[in-house]
C-alpha positions, -999 to 999 in steps of 0.1 A, spaced: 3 79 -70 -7 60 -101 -23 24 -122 -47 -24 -146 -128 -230 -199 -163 -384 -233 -184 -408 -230 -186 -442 -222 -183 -456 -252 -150 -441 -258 -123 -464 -265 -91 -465 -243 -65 -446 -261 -101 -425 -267 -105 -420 -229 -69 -412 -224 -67 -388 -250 -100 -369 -238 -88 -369 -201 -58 -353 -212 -79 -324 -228 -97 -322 -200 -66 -319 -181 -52 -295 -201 -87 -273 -204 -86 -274 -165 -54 -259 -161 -61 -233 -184 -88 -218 -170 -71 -223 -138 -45 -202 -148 -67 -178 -167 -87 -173 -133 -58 -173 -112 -34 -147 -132 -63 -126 -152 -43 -105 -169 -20 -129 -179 12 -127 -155 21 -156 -133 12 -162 -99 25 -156 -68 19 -193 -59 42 -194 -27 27 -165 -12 -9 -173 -14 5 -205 -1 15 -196 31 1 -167 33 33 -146 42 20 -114 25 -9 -108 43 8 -85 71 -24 -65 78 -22 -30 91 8 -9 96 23 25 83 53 43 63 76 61 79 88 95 63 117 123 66 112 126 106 104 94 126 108 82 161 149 73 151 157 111 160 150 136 184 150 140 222 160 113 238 127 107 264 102 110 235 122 87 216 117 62 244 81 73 248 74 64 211 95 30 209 74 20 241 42 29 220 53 9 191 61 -17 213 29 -21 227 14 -31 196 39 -39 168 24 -33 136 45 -36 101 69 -8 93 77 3 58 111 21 48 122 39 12 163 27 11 168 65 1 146 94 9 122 97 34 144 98 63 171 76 49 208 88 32 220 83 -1 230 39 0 255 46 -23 267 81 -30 299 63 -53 301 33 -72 304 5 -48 307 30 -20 279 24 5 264 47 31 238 29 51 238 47 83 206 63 80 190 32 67 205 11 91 188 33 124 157 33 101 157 -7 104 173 -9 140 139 11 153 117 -17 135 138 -43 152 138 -27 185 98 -21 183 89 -56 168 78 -45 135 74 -66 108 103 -47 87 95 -39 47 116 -20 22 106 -1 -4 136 1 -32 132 32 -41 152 58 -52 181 58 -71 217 76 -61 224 105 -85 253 91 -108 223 63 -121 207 91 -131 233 112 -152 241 133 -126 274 130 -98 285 124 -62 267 156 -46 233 143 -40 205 165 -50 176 159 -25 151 185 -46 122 168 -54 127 168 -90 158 152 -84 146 125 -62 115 115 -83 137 100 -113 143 70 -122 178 58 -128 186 57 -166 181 23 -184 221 22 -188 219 19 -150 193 -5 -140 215 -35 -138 231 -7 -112 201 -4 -92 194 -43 -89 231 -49 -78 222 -21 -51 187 -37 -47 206 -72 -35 232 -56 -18 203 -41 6 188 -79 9 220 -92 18 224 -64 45 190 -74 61 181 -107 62 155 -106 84 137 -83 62 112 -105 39 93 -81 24 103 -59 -7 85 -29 -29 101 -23 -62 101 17 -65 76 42 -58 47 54 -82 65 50 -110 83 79 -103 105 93 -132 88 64 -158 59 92 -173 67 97 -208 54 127 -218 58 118 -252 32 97 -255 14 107 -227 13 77 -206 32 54 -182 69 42 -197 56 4 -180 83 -11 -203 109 6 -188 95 8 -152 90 -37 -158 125 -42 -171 138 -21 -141 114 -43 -121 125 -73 -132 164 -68 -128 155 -62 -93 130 -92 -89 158 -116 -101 187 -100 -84 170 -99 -47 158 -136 -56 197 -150 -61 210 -127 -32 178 -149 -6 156 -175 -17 135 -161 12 118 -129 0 86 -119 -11 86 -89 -37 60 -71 -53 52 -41 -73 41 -21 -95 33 7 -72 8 21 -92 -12 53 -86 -48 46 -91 -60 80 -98 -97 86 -109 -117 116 -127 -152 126 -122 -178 102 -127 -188 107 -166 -156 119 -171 -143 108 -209 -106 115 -200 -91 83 -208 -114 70 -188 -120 26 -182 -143 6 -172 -134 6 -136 -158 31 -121 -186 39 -97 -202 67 -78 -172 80 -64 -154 87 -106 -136 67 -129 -101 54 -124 -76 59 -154 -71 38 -181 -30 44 -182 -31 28 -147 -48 2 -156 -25 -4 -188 5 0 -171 -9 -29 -141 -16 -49 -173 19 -50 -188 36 -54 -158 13 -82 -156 19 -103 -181 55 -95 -185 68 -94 -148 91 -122 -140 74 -130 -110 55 -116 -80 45 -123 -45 17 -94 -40 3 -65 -63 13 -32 -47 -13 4 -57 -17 34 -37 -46 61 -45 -70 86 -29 -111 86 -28 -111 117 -40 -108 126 -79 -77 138 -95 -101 172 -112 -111 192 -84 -104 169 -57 -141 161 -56 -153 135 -30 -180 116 -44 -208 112 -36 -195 125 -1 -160 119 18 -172 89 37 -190 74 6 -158 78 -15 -141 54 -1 -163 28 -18 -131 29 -41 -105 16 -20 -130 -18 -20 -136 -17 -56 -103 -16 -64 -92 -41 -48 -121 -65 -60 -104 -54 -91 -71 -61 -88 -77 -92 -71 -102 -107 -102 -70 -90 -127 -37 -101 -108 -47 -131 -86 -22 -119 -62 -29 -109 -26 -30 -68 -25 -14 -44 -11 -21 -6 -4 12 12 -3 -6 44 1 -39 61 7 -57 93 12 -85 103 21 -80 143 27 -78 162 -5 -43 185 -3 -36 220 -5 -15 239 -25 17 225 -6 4 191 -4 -1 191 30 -36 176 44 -51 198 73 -84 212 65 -105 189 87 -107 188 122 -89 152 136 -122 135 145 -132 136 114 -103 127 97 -99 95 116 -137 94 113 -130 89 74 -100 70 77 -119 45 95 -146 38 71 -119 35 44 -100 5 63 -131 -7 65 -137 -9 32 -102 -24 22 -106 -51 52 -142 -65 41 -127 -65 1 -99 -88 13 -67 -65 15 -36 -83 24 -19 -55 37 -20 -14 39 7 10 49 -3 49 67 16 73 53 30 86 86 32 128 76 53 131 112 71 167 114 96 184 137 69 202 154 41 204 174 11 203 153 6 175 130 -26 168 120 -33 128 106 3 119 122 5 89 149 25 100 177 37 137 186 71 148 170 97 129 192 120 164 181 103 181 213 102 176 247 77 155 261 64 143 226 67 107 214 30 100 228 1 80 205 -24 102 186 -57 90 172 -46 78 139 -21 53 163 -53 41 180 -69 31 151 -43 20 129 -33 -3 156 -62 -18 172 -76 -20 136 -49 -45 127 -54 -65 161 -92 -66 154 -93 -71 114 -65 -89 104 -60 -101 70 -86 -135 71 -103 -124 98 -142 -136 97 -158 -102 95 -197 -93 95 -216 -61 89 -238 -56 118 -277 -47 117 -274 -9 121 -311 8 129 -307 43 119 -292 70 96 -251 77 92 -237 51 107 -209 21 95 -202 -6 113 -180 -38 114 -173 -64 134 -149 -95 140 -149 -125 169 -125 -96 188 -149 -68 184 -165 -38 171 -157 -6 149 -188 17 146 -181 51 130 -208 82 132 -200 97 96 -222 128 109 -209 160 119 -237 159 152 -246 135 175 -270 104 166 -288 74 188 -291 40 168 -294 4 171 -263 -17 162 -272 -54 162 -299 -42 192 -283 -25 213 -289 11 218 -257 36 210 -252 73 210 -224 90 188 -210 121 187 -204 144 157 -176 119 139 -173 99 168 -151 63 161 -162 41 191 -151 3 197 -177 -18 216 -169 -49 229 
């Protein structure tokens, strides 16, 4: 994870001279409004509003491609139902090295990837990221440790990675939707103790103009930015963003900054982040009031970037020690992830991927269907239910209200479609929501018509 102002009396050539100032005063606060700080805009896609595609999820190393072959059915017919948009990494994460030689491509895994997001009706997005081993000084045999996979290609080698980066637009052209890299993985420079963002930009940028001559139809974005935060008081290169639930990082923020003002264009502002704090993995002031981030972020990056925004990532569940996210029970999990969609959706997100954790077995806490490796599995989870019907009932645009909520621990929101009310409790409460009498259980996530 990671990130960023005449008179009358006037004569004529008078008049014409002033309204030119004035026209030139206008368009520079427009543009100082609109950009913030200081890159251009992503004119076209706040124009028709082709980046705001809602709620949908990431898929990781095991997806509904592979497996048994009823489950597999069971899960396309689930995705099916309610096609939400699908993200896929062009290497990692389920999909083969693209191109384990020079000019020799491998795209089998990639191409299933895409096939299930055509079969199930997704809207398709790829996320270039990462690069095949000889870009990063090493050979054919591809390493798939994660300290391998995490690099970034060497600068000799970015004009490498763009070529691949069009190659892969060329291959699917009814994918629209691009995310240069991931995290800025492989761009920390230890050095100086902050993000390499000229490096990670130049990289960027390559890509940015080689996708754009390969299709004139894409929208790309970036940086991919990890908005981590410290404790609240925390002096830790600490910025101004901040509020009850810690202090985001001033290296993110610098990094978002350069990108910026020297990307060569961008459709949509990518970030991902968690509501808990990077020392300790405190939740501030508690798990459900945490998540206050997520909407101040976005208020944030939206005043900075004046481009629509987009969660690649977010978490709610602090890790253990092998990053894996299964301390709570699943009602309150989802109870949690609700209220943080919530908050993205009322600060105006354009769009925000689930990372899927699916796994070749039978428990899998926070995933969206059961592992499609078993018999019988392939069927919807909780985190299905509410990552889909959330998108049906808060799209991006949607008018949304906070209802009147009489009583302690509850979050509410609703659109023309319905309502979301969320006990954050772990036992039961009775309240009013706009007058009407409800009773939640411990965590309970209820939709009311």
């Amino acid at each position: 994870m990671g990130r960023h102002a005449g008179g009358p009396w006037l004569s004529k050539r008078g008049r014409w001279r002033l309204t030119a100032l004035l026209a030139a005063l206008a368009c520079g606060l427009g543009l100082l409004f609109t950009v913030g700080l200081g890159g251009r805009s992503g004119d076209r896609a706040t124009r028709d509003g082709r980046a705001a595609l809602g709620w949908g999820f990431t898929h990781t190393k095991y997806s509904a491609d592979r497996g048994e072959d009823g489950a597999r059915r069971t899960a396309a017919e689930l995705l099916s139902a309610t096609p939400v948009p699908q993200n896929q990494h062009i290497m990692g994460w389920g999909a083969d090295n693209p191109e384990p030689r020079p000019g020799s491509y491998n795209f089998t895994e990639l191409d299933r990837r895409v096939a299930l997001m055509r079969r199930t009706g997704a809207t398709p997005v790829l996320t270039l990221c990462c690069a095949p081993d000889w870009m990063k000084g090493g050979g054919e045999q591809t390493d798939w440790s994660q300290r391998s996979l995490e690099r970034a290609p060497e600068r000799a080698h970015y004009k490498d990675f763009a070529r691949l980066a069009g190659v892969v637009a060329k291959r699917y052209p009814d994918v629209h939707h691009f995310i240069v890299w991931n995290e800025l993985k492989g761009f920390y420079d230890e050095s100086r103790k902050r993000w390499d963002y000229e490096g990670y930009t130049e990289l960027y940028n390559l890509v940015y103009e080689e996708v754009r001559r390969q299709r004139d139809d894409v929208l790309i974005g970036g940086p991919y930015v990890v908005m981590d935060s410290n404790s609240p008081g925390s002096a830790s290169n600490a910025s101004s963003l901040q509020g009850a639930w810690g202090v985001v990082d001033q290296r993110a923020l610098d990094a978002l900054a350069y990108w910026n003002r020297h990307k060569a264009g961008a459709d949509f502002v990518v970030v991902d982040g968690s509501s808990y704090t990077r020392d300790g993995s405190l939740l501030l002031p508690d798990e459900f009031r945490a998540t206050q981030k997520f909407a101040d972020v976005t208020a944030w990056l939206k005043s900075a970037t004046g481009l629509p925004v987009w969660w690649a990532e977010w978490y709610v569940e602090p890790p253990d020690a092998q990053d894996n996210r299964a301390g709570w029970t699943e009602q309150r999990r989802v109870a949690v992830q609700a209220t943080a969609m919530m908050q993205m959706a009322r600060s105006g997100v354009a769009a925000a991927f689930y990372w899927n954790p699916e796994s070749d077995t039978g428990a899998c806490p926070g995933c969206l269907w059961s592992s499609t490796e078993l018999s019988g599995g392939g069927t919807g989870l909780p985190m299905m239910e509410l990552v889909s019907r959330f998108g049906r009932v808060f799209p991006p645009g949607a008018d949304m209200r906070r209802p009147v909520v009489e009583g302690d621990g509850v979050q509410a929101l609703a659109s023309g479609r319905a309502m979301l009310v969320v006990n954050t409790q772990d036992h039961g409460v009775s309240v009013r929501v706009d007058g009407r009498g409800v009773s939640l259980g411990a965590y309970e996530v209820r939709w009311l018509a």
